[in-house]
C-alpha positions in Angstrom: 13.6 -136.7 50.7 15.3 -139.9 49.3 16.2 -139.1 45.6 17.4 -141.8 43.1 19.5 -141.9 40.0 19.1 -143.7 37.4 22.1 -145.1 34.8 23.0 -147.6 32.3 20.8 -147.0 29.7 21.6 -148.0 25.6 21.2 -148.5 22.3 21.0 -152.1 21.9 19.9 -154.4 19.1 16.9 -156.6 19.5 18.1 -159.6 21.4 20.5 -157.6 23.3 20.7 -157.6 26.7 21.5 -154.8 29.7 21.3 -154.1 33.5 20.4 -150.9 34.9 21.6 -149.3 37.7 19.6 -146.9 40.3 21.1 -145.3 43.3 19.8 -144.0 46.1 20.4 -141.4 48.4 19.7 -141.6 52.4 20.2 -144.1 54.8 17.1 -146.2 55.2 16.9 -147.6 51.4 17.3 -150.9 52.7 13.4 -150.0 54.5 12.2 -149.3 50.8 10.1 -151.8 48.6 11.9 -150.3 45.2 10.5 -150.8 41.9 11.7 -149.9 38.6 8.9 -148.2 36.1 8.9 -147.5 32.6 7.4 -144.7 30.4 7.2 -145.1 26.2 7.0 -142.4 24.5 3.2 -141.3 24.2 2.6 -143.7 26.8 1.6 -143.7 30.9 4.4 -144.8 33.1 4.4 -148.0 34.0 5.7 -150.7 36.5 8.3 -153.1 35.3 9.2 -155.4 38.5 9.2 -155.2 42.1 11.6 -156.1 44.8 10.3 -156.0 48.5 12.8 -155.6 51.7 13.6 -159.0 51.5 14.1 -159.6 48.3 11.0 -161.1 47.0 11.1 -159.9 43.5 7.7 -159.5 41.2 7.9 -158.9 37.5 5.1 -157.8 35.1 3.8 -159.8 32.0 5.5 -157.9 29.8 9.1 -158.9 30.9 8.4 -162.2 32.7 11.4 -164.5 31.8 13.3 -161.8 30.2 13.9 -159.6 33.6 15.6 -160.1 36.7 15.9 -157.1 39.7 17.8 -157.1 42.5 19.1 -154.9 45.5 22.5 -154.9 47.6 21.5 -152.6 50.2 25.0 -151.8 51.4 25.2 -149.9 48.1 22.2 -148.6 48.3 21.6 -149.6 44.2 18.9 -151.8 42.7 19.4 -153.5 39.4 17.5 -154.6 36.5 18.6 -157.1 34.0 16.7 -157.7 30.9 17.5 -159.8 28.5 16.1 -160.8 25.1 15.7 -157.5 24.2 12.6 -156.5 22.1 11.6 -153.1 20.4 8.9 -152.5 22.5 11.3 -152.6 25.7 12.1 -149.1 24.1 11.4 -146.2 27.3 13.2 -144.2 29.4 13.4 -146.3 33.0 12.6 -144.9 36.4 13.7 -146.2 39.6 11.1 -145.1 42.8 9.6 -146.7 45.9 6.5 -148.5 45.9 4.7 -147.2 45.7 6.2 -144.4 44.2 7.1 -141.3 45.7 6.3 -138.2 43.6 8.9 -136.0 44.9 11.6 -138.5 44.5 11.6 -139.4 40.4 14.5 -139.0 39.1 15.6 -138.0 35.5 15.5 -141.5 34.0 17.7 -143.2 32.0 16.8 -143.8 27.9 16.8 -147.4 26.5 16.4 -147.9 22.8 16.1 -151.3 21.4 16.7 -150.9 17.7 18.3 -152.4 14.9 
């Protein structure tokens, strides 16, 4: 079972920027649509941007123009930048498939936008 690990997360002031990091184990990643999700606390997890096997990337409303993912399949990582950071970007992040794979979340990685 693939498994993935999430890093990079902060403490960054509103207007900040960062770029996440998620790793994967295994050797077919590069066969995986990945996606990066997002849970608030209180809140249902939810998906952030897409990236297909080629590359076509998708982003959802709430971070269009402020977030950009990408994949290098030869390290088996997927990124997300986001920029223009706003409080309610606040959530621990979650790499997975997509669509997800239940027995493959990892531990997250917290993201606090604060001033």
């Amino acid at each position: 079972q693939v498994q993935f690990v999430e890093s990079g997360g902060v403490l960054v002031q509103p207007g900040g920027s960062l770029r996440l990091s998620c790793a994967a184990s295994g050797s077919i990643f590069s066969l995986y649509v990945m996606a990066w999700y997002r849970q608030a606390p209180g809140k249902q997890r939810d998906l952030v941007a897409r990236i297909t096997t080629s590359s076509e990337t998708t982003v959802t409303n709430a971070v269009k123009g402020r977030a950009t993912i990408s994949r290098d399949n030869a390290k088996n990582t997927v990124y997300l930048q986001i920029d223009s950071l706003k409080p309610e970007d606040t959530a621990v992040y979650y790499c997975n498939s997509w669509p997800p794979r239940p027995a493959s979340w990892g531990q997250g990685t917290q993201v606090t936008v604060s001033s």
